[in-house]
N, CA, C and O atoms as CSV, one atom per row, in Angstrom:
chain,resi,resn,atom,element,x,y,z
A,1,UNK,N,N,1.162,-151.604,3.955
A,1,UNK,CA,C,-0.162,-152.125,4.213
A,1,UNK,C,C,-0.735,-151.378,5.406
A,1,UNK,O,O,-0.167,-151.355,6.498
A,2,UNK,N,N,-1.798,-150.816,5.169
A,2,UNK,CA,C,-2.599,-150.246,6.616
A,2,UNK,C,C,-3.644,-151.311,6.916
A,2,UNK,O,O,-4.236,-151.969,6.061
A,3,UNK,N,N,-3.810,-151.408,8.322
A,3,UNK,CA,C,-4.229,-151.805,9.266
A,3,UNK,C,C,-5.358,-151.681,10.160
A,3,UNK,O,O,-4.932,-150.977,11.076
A,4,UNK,N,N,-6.420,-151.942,10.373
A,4,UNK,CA,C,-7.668,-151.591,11.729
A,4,UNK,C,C,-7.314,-152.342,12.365
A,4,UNK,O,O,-6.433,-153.096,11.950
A,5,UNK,N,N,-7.710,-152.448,13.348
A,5,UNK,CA,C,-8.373,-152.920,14.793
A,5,UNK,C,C,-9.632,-153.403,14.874
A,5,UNK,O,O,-10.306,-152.443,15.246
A,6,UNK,N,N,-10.270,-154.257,14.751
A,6,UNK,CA,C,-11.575,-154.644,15.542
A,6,UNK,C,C,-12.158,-154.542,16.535
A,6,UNK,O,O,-11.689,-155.388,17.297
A,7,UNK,N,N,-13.136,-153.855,17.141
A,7,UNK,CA,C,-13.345,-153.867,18.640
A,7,UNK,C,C,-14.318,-154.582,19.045
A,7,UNK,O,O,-15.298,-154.713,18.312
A,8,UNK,N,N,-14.267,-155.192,20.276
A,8,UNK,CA,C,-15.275,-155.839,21.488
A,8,UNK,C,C,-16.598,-155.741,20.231
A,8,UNK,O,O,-17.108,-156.730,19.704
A,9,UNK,N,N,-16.896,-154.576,19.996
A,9,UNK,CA,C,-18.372,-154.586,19.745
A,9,UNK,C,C,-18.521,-154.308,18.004
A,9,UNK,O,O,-19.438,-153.628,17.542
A,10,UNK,N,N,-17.701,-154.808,17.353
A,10,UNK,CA,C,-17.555,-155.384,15.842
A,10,UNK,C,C,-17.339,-154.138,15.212
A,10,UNK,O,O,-17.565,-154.058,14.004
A,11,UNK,N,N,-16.899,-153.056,15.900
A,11,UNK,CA,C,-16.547,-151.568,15.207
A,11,UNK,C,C,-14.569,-151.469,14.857
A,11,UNK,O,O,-13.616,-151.813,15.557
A,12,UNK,N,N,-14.652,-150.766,13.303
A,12,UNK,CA,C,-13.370,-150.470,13.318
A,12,UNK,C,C,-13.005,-148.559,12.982
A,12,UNK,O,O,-13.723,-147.629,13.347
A,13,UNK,N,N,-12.111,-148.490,12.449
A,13,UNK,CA,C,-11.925,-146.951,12.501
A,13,UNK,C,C,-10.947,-147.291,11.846
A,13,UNK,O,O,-9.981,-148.006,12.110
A,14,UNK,N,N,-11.426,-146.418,10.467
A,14,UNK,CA,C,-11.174,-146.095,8.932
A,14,UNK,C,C,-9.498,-145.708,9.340
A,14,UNK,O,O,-9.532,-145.168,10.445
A,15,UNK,N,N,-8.288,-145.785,8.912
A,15,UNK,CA,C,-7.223,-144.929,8.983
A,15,UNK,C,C,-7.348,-143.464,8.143
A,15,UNK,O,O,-7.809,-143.214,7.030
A,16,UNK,N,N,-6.940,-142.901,8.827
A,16,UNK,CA,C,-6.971,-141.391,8.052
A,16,UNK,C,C,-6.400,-141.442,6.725
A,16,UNK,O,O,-6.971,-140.822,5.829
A,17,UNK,N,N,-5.266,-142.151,6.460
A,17,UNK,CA,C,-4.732,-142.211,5.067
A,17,UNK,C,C,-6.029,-143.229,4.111
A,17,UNK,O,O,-6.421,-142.785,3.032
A,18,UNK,N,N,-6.398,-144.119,4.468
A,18,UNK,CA,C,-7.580,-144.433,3.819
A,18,UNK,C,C,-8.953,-144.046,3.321
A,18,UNK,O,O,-9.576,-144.414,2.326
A,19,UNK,N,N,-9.311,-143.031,4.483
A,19,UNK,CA,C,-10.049,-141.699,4.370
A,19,UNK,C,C,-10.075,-140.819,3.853
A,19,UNK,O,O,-11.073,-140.234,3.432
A,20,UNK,N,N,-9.154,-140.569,3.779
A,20,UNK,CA,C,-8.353,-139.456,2.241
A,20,UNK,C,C,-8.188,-139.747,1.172
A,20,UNK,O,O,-8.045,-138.832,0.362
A,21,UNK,N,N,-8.135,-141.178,0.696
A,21,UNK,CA,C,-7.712,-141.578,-0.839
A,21,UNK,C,C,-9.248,-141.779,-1.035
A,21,UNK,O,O,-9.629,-141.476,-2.166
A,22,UNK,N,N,-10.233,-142.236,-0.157
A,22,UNK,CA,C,-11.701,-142.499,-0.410
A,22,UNK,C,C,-12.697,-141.407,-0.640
A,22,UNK,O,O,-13.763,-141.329,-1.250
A,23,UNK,N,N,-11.672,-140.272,0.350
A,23,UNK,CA,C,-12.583,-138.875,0.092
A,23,UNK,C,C,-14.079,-139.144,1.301
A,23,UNK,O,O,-15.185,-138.612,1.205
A,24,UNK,N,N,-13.655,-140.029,2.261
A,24,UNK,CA,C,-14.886,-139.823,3.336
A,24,UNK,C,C,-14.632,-138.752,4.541
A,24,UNK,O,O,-13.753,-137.911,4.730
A,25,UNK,N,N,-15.481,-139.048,5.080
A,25,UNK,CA,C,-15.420,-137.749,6.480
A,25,UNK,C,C,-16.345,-138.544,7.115
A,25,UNK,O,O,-17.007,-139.490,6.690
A,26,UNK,N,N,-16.281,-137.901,8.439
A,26,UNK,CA,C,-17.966,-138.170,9.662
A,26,UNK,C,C,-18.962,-138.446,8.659
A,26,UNK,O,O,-19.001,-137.680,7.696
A,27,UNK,N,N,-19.963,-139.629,8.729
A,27,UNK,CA,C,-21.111,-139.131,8.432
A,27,UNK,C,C,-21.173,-140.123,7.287
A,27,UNK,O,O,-22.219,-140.758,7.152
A,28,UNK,N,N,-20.305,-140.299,6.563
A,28,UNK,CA,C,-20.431,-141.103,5.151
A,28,UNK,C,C,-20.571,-142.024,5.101
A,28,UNK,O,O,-20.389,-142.523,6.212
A,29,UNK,N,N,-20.991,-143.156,3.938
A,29,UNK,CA,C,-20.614,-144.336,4.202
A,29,UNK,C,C,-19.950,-145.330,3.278
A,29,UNK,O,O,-19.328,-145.244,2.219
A,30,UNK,N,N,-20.209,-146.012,3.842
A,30,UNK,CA,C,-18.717,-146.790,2.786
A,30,UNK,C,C,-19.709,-148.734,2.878
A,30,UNK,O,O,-20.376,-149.155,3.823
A,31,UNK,N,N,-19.493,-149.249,1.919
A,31,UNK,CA,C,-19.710,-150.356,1.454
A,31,UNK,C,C,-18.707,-151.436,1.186
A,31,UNK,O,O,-17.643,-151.313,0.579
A,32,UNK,N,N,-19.212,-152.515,1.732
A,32,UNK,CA,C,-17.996,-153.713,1.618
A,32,UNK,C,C,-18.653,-154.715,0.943
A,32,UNK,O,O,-19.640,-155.322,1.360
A,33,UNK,N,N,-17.813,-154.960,-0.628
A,33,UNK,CA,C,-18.374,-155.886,-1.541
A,33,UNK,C,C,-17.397,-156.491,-1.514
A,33,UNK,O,O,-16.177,-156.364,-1.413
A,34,UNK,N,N,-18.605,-157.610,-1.692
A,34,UNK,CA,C,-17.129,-159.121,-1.447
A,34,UNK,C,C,-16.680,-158.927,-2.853
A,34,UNK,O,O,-17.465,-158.173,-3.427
A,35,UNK,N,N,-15.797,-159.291,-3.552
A,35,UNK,CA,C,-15.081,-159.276,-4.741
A,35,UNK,C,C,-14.604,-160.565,-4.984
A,35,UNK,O,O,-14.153,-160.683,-6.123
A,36,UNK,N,N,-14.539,-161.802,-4.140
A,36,UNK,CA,C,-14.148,-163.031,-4.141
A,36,UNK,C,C,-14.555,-163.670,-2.503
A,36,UNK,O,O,-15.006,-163.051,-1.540
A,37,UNK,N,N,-14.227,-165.032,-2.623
A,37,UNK,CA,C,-14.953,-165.271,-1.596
A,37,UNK,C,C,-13.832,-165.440,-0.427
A,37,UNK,O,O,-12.687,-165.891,-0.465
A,38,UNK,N,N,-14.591,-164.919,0.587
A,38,UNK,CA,C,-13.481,-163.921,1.900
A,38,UNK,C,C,-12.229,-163.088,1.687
A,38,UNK,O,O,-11.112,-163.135,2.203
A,39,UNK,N,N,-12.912,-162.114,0.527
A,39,UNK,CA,C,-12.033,-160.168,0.127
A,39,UNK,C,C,-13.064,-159.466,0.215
A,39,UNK,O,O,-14.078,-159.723,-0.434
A,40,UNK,N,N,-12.978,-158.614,0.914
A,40,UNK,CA,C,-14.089,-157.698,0.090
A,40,UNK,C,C,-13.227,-155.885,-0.256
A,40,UNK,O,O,-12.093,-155.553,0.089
A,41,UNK,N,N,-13.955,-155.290,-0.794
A,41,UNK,CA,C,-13.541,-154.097,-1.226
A,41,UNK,C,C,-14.256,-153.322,-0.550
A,41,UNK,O,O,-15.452,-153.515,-0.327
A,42,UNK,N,N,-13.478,-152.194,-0.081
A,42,UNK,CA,C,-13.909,-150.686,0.357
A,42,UNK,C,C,-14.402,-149.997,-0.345
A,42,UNK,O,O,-13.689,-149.496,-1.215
A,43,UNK,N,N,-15.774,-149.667,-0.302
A,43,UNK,CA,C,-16.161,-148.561,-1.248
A,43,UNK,C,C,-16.861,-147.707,-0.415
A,43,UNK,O,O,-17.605,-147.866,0.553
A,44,UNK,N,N,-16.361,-146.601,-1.140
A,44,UNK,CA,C,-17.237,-145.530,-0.965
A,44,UNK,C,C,-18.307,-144.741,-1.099
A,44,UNK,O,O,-18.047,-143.652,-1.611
A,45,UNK,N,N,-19.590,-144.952,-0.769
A,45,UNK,CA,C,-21.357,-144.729,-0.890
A,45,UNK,C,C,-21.411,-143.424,-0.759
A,45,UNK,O,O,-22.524,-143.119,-0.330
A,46,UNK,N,N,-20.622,-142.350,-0.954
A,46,UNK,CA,C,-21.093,-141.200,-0.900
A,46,UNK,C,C,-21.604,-140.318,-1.519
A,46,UNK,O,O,-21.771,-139.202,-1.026
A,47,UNK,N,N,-22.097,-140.754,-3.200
A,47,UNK,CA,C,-22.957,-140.679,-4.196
A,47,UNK,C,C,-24.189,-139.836,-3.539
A,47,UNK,O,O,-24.411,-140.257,-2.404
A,48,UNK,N,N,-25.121,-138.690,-3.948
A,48,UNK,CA,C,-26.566,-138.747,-3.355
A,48,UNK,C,C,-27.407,-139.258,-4.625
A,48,UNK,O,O,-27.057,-138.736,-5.683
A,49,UNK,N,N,-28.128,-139.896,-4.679
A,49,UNK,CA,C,-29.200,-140.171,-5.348
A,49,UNK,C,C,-29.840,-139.728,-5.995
A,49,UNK,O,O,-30.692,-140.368,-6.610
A,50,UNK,N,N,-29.585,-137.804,-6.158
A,50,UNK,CA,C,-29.464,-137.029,-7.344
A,50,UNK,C,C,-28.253,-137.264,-8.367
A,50,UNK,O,O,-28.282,-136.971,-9.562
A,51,UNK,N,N,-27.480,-137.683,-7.869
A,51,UNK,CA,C,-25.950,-137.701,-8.849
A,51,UNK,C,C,-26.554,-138.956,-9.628
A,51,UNK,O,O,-25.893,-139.327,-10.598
A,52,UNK,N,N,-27.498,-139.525,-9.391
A,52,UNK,CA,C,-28.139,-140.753,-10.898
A,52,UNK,C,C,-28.991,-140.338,-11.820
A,52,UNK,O,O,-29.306,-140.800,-12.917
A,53,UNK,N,N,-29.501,-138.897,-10.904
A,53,UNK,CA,C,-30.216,-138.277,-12.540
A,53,UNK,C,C,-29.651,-137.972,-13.880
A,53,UNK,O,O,-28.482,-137.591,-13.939
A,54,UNK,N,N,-30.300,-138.088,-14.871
A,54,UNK,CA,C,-30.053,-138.465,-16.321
A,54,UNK,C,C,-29.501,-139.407,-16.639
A,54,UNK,O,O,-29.240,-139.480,-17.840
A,55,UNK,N,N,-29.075,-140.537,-15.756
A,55,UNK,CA,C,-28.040,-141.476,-16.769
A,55,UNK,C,C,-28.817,-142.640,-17.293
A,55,UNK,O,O,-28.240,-143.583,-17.834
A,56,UNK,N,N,-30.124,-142.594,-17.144
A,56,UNK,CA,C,-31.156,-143.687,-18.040
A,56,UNK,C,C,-32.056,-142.497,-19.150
A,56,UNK,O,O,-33.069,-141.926,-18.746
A,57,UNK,N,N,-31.674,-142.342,-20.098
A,57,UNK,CA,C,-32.403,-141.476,-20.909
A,57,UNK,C,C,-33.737,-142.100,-20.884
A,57,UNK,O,O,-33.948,-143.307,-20.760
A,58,UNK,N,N,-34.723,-141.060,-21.030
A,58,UNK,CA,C,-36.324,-141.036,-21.074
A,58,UNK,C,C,-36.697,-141.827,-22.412
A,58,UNK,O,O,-36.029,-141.754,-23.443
A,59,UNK,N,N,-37.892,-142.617,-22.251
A,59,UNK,CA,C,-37.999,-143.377,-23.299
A,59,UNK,C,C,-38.529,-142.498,-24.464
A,59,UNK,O,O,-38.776,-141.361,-24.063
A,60,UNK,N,N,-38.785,-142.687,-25.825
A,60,UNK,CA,C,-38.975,-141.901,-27.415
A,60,UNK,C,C,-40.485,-141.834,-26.967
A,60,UNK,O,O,-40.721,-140.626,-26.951
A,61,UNK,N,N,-41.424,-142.385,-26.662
A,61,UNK,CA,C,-42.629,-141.898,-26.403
A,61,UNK,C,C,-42.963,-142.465,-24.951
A,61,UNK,O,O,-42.211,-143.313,-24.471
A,62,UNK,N,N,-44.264,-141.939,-24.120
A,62,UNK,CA,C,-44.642,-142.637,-23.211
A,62,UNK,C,C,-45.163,-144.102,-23.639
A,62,UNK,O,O,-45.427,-144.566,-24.749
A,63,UNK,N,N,-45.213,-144.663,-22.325
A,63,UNK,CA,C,-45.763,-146.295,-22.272
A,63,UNK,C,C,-46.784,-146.425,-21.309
A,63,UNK,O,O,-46.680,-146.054,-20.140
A,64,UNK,N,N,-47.952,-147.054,-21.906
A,64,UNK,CA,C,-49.194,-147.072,-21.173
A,64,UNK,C,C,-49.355,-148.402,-20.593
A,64,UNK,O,O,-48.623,-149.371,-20.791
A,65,UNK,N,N,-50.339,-148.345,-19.894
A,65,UNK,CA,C,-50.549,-149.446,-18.878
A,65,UNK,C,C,-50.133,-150.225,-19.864
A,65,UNK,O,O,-48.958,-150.526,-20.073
A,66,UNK,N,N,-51.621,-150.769,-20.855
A,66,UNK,CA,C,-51.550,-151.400,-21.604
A,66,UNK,C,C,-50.414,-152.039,-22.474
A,66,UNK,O,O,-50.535,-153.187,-22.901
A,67,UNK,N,N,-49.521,-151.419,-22.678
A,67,UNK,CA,C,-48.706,-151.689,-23.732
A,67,UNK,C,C,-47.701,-152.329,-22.967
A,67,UNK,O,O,-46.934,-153.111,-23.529
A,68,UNK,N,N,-47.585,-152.034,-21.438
A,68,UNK,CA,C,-46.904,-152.932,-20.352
A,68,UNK,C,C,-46.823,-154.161,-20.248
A,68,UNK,O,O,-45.852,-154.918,-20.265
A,69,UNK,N,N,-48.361,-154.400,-20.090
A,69,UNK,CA,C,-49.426,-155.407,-20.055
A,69,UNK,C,C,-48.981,-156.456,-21.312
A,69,UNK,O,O,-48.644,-157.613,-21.064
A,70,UNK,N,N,-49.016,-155.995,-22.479
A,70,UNK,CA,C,-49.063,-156.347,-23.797
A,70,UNK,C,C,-47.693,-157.281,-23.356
A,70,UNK,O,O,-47.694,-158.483,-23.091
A,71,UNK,N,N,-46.380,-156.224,-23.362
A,71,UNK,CA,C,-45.024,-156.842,-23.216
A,71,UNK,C,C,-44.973,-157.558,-22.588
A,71,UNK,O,O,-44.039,-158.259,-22.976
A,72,UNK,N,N,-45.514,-158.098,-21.458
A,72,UNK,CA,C,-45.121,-158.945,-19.903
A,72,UNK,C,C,-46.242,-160.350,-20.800
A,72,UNK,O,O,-46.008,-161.542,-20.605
A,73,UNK,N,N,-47.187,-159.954,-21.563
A,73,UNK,CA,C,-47.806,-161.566,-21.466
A,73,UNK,C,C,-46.787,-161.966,-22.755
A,73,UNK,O,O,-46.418,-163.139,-22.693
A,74,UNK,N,N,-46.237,-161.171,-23.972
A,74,UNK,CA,C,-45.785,-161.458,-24.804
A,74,UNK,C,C,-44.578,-162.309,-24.464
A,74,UNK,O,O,-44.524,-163.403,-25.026
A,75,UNK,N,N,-43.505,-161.946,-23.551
A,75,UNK,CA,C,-42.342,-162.166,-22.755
A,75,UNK,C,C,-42.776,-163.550,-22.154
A,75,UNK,O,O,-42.053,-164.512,-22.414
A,76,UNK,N,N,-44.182,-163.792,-21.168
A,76,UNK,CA,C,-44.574,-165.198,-20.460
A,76,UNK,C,C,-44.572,-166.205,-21.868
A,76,UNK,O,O,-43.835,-167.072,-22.337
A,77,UNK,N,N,-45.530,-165.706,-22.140
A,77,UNK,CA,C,-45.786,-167.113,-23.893
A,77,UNK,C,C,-44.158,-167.497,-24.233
A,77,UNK,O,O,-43.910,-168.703,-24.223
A,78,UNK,N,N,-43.195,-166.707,-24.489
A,78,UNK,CA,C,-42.058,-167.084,-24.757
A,78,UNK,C,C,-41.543,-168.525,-23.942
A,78,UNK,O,O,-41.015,-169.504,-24.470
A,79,UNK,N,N,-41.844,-168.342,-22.615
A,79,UNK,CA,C,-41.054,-169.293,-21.863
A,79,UNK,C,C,-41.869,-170.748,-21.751
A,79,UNK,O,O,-41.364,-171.694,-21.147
C-alpha cells in the first residue's frame, strides 16, 4: 500500500511509483471521483480536449433553428 502525507495547508505529493503507473509529471492533473461514499479514485486529467475530436459523429444533415425549436416544444407537450 502507498501512502501521502497531508500537509498544514491541505497539500499532498503524488508518490513517484503512483506517478508512473498514472503517467503524470509537473503540471498535470489528476481528478478525485468519489466512487462510493468516502473512496474516491485517482484519475488522471491529462487528456487535451483535442483528444475528444471525432468521437460524436456529425449529424446526416444539418439542423436548423427551427427544427430545434420544433423538437424542444414536441419533447414539452410530452410531459
Amino acid at each position: 500500500m502507498t501512502i501521502a502525507v497531508l500537509t498544514s495547508k491541505g497539500q499532498i505529493t503524488i508518490p513517484k511509483s503512483v506517478r508512473e503507473r498514472l503517467k503524470v509529471d509537473a503540471g498535470d492533473r489528476v481528478e478525485f471521483v468519489e466512487s462510493a461514499q468516502g473512496v474516491f479514485t485517482l484519475v488522471a486529467a491529462t487528456r487535451d480536449v483535442q483528444a475528444l475530436k471525432g468521437l460524436i459523429p456529425k449529424p446526416g444533415r444539418p439542423v436548423s433553428i427551427d427544427d430545434m425549436n420544433r423538437a424542444i416544444a414536441r419533447a414539452g407537450s410530452k410531459r
